[in-house]
Backbone as JSON, one array per atom type, in Angstrom:
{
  "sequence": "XXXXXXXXXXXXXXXXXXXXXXXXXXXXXXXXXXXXXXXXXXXXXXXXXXXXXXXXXXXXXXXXXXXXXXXXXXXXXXXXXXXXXXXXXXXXXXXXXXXXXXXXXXXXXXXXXXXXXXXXXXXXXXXXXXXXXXXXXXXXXXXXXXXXXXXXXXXXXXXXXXXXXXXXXXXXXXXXXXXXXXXXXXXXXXXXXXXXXXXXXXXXXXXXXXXXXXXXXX",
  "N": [[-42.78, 25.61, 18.01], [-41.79, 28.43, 19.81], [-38.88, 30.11, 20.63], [-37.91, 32.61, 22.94], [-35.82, 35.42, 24.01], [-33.62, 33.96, 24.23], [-30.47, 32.72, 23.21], [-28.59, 30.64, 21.51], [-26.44, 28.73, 20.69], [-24.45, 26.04, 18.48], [-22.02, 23.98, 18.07], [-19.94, 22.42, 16.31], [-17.68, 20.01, 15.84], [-16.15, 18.15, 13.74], [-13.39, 15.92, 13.3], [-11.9, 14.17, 10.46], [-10.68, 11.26, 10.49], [-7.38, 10.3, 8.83], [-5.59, 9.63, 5.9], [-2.64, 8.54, 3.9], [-2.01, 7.66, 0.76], [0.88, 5.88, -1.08], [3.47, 4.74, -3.78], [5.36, 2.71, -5.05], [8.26, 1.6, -7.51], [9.27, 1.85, -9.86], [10.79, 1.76, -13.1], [12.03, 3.76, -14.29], [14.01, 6.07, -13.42], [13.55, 9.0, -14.07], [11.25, 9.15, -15.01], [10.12, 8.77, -12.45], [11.02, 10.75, -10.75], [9.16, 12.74, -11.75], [6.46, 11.24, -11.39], [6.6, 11.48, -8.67], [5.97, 13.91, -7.78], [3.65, 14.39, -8.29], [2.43, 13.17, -6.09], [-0.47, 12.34, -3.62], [-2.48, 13.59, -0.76], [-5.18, 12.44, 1.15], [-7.65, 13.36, 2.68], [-10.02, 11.62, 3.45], [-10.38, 8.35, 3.5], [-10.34, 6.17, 0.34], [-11.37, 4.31, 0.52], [-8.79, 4.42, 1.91], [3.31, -13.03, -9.97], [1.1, -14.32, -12.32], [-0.28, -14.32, -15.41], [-3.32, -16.58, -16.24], [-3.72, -17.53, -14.05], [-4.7, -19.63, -11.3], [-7.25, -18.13, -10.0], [-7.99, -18.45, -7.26], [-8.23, -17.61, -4.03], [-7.6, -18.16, -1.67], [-5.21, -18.91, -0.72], [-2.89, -20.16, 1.71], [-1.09, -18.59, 4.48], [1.28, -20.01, 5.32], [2.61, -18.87, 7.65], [4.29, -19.78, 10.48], [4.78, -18.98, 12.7], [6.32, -16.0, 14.85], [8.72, -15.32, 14.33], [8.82, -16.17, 11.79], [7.77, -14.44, 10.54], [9.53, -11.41, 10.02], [8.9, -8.96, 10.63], [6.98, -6.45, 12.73], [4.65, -6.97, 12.48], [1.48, -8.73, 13.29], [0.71, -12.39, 13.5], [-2.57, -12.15, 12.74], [-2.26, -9.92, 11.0], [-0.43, -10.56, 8.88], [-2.09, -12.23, 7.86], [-4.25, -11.28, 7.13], [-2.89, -9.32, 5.19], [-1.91, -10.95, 3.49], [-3.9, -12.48, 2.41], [-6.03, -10.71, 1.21], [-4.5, -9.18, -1.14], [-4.22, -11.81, -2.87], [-6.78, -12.27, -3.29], [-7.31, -9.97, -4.35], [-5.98, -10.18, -6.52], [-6.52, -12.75, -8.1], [-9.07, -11.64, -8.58], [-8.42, -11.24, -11.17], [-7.49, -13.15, -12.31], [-4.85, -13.97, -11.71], [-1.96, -15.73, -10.66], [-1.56, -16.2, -7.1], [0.05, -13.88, -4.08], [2.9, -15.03, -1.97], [4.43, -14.96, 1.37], [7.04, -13.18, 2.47], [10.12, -13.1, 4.19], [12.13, -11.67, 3.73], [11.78, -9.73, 2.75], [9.91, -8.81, 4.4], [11.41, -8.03, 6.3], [12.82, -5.93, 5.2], [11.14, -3.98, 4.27], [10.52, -2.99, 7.22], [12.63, -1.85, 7.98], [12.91, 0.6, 5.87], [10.34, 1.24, 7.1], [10.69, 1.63, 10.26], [12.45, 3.76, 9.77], [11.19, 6.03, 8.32], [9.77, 7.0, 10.87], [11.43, 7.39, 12.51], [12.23, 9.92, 11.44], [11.09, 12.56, 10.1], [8.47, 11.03, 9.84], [6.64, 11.16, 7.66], [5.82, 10.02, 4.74], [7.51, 8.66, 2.54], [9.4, 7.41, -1.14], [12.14, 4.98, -0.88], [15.33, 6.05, -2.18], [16.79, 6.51, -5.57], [19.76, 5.76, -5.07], [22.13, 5.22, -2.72], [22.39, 4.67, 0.36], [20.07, 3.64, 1.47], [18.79, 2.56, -1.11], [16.19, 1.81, -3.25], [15.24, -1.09, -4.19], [13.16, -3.17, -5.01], [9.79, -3.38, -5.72], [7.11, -1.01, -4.13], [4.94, 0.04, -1.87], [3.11, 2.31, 0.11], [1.44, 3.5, 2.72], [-0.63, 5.93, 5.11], [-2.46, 6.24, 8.15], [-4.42, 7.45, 10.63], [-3.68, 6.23, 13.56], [-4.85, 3.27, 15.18], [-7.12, 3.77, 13.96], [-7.28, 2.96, 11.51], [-5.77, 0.46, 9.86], [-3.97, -2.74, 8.84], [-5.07, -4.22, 7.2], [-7.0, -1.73, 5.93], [-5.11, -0.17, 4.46], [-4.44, -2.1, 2.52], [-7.02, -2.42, 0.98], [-7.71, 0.49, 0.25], [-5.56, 0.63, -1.6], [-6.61, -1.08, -3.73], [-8.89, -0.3, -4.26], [-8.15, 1.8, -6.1], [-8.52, 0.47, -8.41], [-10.63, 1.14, -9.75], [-9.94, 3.17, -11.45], [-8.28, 2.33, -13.11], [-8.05, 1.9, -16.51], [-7.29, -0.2, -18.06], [-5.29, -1.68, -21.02], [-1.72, -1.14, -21.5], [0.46, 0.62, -19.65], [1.44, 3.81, -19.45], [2.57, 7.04, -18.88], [1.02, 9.08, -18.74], [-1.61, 7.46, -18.17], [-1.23, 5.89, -15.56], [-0.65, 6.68, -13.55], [-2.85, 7.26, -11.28], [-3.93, 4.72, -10.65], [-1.91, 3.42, -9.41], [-0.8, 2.22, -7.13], [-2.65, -0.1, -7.18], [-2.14, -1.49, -9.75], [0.61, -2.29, -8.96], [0.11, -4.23, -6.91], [-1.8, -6.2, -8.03], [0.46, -6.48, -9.87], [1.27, -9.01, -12.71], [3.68, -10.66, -12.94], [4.43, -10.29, -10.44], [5.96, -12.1, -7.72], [6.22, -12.06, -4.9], [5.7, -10.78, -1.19], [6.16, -8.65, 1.07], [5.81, -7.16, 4.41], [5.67, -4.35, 6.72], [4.72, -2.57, 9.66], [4.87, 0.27, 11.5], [4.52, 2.76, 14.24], [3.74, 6.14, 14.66], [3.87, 9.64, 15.8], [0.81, 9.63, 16.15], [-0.18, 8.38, 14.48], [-0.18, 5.49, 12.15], [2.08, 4.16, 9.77], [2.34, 1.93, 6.96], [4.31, -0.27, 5.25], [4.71, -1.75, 1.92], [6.65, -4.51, 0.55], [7.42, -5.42, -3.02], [8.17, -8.02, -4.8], [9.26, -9.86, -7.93], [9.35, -6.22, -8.81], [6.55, -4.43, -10.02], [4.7, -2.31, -12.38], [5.72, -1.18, -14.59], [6.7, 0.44, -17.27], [4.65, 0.87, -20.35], [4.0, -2.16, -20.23], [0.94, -4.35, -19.84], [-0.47, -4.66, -16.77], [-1.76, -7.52, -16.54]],
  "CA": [[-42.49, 26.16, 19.33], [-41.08, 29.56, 19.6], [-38.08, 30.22, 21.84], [-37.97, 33.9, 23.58], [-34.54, 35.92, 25.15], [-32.9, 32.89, 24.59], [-29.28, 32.62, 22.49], [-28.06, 28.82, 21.37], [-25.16, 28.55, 19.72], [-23.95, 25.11, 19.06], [-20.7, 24.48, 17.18], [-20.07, 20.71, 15.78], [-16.72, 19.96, 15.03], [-15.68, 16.82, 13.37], [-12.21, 15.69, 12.87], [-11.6, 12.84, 10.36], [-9.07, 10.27, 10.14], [-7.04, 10.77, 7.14], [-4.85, 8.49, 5.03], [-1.7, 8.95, 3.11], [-1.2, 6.52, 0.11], [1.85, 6.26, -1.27], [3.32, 3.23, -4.17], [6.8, 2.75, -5.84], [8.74, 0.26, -8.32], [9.19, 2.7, -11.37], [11.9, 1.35, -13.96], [12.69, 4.53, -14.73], [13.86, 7.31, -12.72], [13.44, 10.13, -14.54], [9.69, 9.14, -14.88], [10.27, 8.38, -10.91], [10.7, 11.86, -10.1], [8.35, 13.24, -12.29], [5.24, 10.73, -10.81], [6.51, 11.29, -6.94], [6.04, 15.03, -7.68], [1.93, 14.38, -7.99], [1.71, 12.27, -4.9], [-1.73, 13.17, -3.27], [-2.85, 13.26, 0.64], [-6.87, 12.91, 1.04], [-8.55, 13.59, 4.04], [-10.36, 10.44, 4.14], [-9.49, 6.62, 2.45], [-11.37, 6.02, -1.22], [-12.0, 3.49, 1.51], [-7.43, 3.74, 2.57], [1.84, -12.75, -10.36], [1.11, -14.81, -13.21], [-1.34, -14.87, -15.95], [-3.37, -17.63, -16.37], [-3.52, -18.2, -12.41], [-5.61, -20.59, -10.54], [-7.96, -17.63, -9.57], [-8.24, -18.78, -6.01], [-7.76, -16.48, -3.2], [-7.69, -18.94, -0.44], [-4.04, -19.61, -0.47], [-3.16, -20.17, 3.11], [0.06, -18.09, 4.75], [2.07, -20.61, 5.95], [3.62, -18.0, 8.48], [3.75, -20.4, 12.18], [5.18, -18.41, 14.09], [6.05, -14.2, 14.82], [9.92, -15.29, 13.96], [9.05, -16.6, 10.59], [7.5, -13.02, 9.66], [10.44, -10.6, 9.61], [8.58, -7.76, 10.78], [6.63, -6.15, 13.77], [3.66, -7.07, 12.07], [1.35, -10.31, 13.87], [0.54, -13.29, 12.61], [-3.2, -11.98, 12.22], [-1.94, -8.97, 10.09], [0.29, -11.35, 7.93], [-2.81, -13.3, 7.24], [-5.06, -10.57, 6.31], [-2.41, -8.73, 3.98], [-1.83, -12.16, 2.33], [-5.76, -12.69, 1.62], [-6.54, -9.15, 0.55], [-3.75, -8.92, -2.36], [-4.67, -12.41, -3.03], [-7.74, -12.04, -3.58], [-7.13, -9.32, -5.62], [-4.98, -11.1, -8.04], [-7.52, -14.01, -8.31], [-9.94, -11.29, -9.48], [-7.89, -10.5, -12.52], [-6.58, -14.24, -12.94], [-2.76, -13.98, -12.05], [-1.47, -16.47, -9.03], [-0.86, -15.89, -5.19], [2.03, -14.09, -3.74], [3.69, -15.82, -0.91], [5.14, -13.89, 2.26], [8.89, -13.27, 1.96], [10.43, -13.21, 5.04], [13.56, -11.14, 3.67], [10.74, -8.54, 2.04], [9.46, -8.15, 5.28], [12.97, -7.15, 7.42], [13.27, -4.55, 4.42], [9.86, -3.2, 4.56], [10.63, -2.56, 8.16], [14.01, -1.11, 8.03], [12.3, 1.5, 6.11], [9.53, 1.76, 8.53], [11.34, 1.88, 10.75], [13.76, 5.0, 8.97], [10.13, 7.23, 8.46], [9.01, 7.1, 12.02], [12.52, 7.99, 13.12], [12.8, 10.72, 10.9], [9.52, 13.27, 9.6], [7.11, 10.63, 10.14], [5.85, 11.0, 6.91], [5.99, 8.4, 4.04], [8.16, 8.69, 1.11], [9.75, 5.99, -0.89], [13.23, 4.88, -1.03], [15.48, 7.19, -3.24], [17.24, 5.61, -6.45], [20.53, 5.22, -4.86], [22.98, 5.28, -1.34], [21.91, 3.6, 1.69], [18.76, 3.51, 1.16], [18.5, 2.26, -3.04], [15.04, 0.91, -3.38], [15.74, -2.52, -4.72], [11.54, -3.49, -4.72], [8.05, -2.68, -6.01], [7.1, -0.39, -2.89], [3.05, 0.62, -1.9], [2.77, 3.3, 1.17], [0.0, 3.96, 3.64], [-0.17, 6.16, 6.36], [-3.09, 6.7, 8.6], [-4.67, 7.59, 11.95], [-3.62, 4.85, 14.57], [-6.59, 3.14, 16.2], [-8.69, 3.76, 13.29], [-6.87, 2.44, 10.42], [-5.06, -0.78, 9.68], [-3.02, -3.26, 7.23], [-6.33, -4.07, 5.96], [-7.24, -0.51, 4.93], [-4.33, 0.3, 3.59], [-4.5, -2.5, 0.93], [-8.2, -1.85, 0.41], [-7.1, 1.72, -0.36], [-4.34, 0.81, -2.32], [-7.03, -2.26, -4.35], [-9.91, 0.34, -4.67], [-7.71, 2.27, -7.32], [-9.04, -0.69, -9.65], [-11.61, 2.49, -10.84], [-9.0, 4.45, -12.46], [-7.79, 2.06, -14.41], [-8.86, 1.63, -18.01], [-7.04, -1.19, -19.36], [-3.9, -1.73, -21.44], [-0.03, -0.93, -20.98], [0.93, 1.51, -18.31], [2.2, 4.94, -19.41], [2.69, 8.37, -17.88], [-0.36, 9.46, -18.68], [-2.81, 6.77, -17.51], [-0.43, 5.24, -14.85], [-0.65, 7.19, -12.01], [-3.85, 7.01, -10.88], [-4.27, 3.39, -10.1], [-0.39, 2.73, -9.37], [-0.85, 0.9, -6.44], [-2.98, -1.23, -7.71], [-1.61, -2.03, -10.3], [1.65, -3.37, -8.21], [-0.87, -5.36, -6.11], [-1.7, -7.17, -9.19], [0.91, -6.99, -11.25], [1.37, -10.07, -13.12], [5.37, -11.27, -12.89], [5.25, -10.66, -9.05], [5.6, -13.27, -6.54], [6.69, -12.36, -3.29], [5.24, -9.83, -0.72], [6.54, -8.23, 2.74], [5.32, -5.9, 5.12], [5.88, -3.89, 8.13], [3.67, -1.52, 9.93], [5.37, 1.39, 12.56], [3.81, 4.15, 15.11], [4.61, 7.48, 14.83], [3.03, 10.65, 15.8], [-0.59, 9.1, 16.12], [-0.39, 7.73, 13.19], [0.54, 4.17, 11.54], [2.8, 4.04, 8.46], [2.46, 0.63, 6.63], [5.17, -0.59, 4.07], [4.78, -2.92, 1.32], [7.62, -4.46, -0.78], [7.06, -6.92, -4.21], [8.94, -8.73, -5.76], [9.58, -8.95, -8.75], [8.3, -5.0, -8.6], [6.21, -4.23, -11.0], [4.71, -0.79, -12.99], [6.52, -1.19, -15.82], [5.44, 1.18, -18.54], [4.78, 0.13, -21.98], [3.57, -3.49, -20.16], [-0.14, -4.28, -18.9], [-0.47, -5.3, -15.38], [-2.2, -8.84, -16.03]],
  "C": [[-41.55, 27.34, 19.18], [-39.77, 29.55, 21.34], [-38.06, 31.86, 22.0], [-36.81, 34.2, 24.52], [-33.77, 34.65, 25.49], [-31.61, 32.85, 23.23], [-28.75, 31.32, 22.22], [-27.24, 29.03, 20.44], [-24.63, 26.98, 19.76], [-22.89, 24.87, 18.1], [-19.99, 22.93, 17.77], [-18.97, 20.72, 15.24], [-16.02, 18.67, 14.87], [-14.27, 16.84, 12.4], [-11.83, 14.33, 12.44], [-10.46, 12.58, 10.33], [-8.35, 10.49, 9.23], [-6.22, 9.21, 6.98], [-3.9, 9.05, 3.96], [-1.34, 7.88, 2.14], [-0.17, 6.81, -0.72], [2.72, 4.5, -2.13], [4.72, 3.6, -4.65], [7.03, 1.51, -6.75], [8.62, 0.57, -9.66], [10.42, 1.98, -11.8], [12.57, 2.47, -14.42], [12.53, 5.7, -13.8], [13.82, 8.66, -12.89], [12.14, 10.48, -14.38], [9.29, 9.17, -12.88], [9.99, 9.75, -10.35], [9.78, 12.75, -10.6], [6.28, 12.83, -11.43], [5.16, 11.3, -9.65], [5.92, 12.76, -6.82], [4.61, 15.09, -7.5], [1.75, 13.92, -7.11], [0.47, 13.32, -4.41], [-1.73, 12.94, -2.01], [-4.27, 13.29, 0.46], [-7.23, 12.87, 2.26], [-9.25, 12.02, 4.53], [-10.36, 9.43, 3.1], [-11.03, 6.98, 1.17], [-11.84, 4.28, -0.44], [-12.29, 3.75, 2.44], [-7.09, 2.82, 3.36], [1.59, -13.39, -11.99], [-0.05, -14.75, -14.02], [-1.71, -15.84, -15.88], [-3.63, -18.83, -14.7], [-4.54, -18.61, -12.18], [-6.91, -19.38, -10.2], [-8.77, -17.58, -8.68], [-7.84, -17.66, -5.13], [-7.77, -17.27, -1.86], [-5.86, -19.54, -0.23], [-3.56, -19.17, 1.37], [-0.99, -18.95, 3.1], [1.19, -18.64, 4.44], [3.58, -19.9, 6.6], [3.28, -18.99, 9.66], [4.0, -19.85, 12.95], [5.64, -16.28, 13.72], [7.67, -14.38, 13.78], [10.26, -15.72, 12.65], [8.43, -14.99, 9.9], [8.43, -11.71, 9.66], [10.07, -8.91, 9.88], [7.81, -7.19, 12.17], [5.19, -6.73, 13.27], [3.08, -8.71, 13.12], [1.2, -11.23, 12.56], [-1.44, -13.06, 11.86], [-2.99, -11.3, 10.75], [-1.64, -9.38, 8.53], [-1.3, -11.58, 6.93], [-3.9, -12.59, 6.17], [-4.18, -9.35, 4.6], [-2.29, -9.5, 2.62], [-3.22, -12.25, 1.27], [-6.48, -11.68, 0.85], [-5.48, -9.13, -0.67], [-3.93, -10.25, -3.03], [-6.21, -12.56, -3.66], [-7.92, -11.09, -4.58], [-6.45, -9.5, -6.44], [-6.02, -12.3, -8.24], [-8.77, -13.19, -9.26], [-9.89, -11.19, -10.72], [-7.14, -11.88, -13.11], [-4.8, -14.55, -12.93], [-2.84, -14.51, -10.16], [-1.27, -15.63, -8.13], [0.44, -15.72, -5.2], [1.95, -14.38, -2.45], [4.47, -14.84, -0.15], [6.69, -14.11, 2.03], [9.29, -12.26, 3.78], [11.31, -11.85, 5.16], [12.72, -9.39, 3.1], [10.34, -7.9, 3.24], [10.37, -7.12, 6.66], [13.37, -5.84, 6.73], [12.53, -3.73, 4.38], [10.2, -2.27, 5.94], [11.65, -1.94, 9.18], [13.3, 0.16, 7.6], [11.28, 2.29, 6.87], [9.69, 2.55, 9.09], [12.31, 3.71, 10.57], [12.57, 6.07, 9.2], [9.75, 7.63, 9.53], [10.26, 8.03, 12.68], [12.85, 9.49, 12.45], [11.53, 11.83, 10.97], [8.55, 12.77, 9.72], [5.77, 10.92, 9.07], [6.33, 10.22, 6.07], [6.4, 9.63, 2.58], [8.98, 7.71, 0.36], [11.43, 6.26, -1.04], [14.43, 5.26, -1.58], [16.47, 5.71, -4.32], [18.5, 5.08, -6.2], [21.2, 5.69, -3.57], [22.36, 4.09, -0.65], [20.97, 2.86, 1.57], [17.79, 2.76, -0.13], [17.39, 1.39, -2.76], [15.61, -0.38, -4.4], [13.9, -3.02, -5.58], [10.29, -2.64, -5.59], [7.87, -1.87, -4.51], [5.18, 0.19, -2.67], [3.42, 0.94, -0.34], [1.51, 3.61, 1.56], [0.11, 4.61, 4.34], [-1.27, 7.07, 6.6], [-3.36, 6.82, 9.92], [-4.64, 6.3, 12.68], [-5.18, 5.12, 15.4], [-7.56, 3.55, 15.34], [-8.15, 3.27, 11.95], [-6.3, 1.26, 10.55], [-4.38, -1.48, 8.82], [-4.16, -3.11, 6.28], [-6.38, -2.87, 5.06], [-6.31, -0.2, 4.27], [-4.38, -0.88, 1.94], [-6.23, -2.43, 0.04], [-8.16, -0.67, -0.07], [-6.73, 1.16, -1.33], [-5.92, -0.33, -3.96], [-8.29, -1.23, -4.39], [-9.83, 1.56, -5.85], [-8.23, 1.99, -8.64], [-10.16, 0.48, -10.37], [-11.24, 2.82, -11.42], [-8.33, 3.63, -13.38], [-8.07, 1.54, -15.47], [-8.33, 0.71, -18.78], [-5.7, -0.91, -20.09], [-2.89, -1.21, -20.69], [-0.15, 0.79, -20.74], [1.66, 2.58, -19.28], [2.09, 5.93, -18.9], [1.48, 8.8, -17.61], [-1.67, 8.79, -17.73], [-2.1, 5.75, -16.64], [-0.49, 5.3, -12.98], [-1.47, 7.01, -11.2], [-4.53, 5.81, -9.8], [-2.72, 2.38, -10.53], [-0.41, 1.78, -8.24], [-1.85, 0.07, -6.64], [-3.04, -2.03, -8.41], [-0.36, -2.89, -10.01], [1.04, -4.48, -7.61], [-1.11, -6.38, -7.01], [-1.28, -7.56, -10.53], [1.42, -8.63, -11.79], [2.26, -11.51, -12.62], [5.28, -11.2, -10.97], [4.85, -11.69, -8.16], [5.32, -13.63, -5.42], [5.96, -11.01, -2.54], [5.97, -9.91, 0.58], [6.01, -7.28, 3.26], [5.85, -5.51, 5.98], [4.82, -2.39, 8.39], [4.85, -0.77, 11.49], [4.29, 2.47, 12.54], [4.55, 5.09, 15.09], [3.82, 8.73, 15.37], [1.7, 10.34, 15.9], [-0.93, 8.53, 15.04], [0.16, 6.44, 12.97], [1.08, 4.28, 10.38], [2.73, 2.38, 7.59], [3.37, 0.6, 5.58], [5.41, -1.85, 3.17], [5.83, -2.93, 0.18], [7.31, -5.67, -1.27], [8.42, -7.01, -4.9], [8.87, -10.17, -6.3], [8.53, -8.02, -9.25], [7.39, -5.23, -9.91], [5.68, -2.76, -11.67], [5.92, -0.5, -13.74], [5.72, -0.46, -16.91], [5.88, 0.59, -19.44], [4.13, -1.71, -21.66], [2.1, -3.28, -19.33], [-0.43, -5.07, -17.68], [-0.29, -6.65, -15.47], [-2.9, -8.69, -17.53]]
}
C-alpha cells in the first residue's frame, strides 16, 4: 500500500529502570580504595557460612513479628532475603544465615544516612562515625519496579564471573557480591531497604564479613 502527501513521524522512547550494585567487607583498605574506584552503574540488572553445610535452603526465618526485624523492611521481605541467600549457599554447600536483628538496625542507620544525604549508595568509610564494622552488599534501583528480591538476584547472578579459587585483586571484583552472599565463615545477615528520589536503596550487612583475599569463598 502506498501512502501519498502524507508525513508520519513516530518517535518511541523507552526509559529503563536501572540498578546500582554496590558490595563491601574488604580486609584491607588500601585494596578498599583501589576496588571502590571501579564500582560500575548499568542501565539495567544482569537480572539486579560453613563448608560442608546441610545444602538445604528451606531454613525457615523465625522473624514473628515487624519488632523482631530491626529494620523498615516487612516480614514478607525478611522472608524472601532469607530464602534467596540461602538458597544460594545450599548451592555451593555452606549452611544458612540467620537474620540478626542488630545487623538489621545497622543496615538501616546507613540507609537511612544515603537517602538523607546524595541518595546514592556508597559504603561505609574505614573509620569515624560511620567505621564499617560488616561485610556490606548495595543495591539501588527504580522504586515500584525493583525489590529486595532483585537486588540479591543481582548481587547472586555474579556467580558467572567467578572462576574458582582464592580471591585476589585481579579476579575478585567481578563477582564480589557474590561471593559475600556465599562466603563460607558467615553467619548472620541484616537488611534495610529506604526511598529516595524514586528510587529504593537496599543495604545488606554479614557477619562474619567476608572477601578475604588469598581465601576461597566456600
Amino acid at each position: 500500500m502506498k501512502l501519498y502527501n502524507t508525513a508520519v513521524i513516530i518517535i518511541i522512547v523507552t526509559i529503563l529502570p536501572y540498578i546500582t550494585l554496590s558490595y563491601g567487607g574488604w580486609e584491607d583498605p588500601a585494596l578498599k580504595t583501589f576496588l571502590q574506584s571501579k564500582e560500575s552503574t548499568a542501565d539495567k540488572p544482569t537480572v539486579m557460612a560453613r563448608r560442608g553445610g546441610t545444602g538445604r535452603s528451606n531454613a525457615k526465618t523465625r522473624i514473628s513479628d515487624r519488632a523482631s526485624i530491626g529494620s523498615s523492611l516487612t516480614l514478607w521481605e525478611v522472608e524472601q532475603l532469607i530464602q534467596l541467600h540461602n538458597k544460594a549457599r545450599a548451592g555451593v554447600g555452606v549452611g544458612p544465615l540467620r537474620w540478626s536483628k542488630k545487623l538489621a538496625l545497622y543496615a538501616q542507620e546507613w540507609a537511612t544516612h544515603l537517602a538523607s544525604t546524595h541518595c546514592t549508595i556508597e559504603h561505609r568509610p574505614n573509620s569515624g562515625k560511620w567505621k564499617q564494622e560488616h561485610g556490606e552488599n548495595l543495591f539501588m534501583g527504580t522504586a515500584g519496579y525493583y525489590g529486595v528480591a532483585d537486588a540479591v538476584k543481582g548481587w547472586v547472578d555474579e556467580k558467572k564471573y567467578y572462576r574458582g579459587g582464592a580471591l585476589t585483586a585481579s579476579n575478585w571484583h567481578p563477582s564480589g557480591h557474590y561471593t559475600q552472599v556465599v562466603w563460607k565463615n558467615t553467619r548472620q545477615l541484616g537488611c534495610a531497604k529506604v526511598a529516595c528520589k524514586g528510587n529504593i536503596i537496599v543495604v545488606c550487612n554479614y557477619d562474619p564479613p567476608g572477601n578475604f583475599l588469598g581465601e576461597k569463598p566456600y
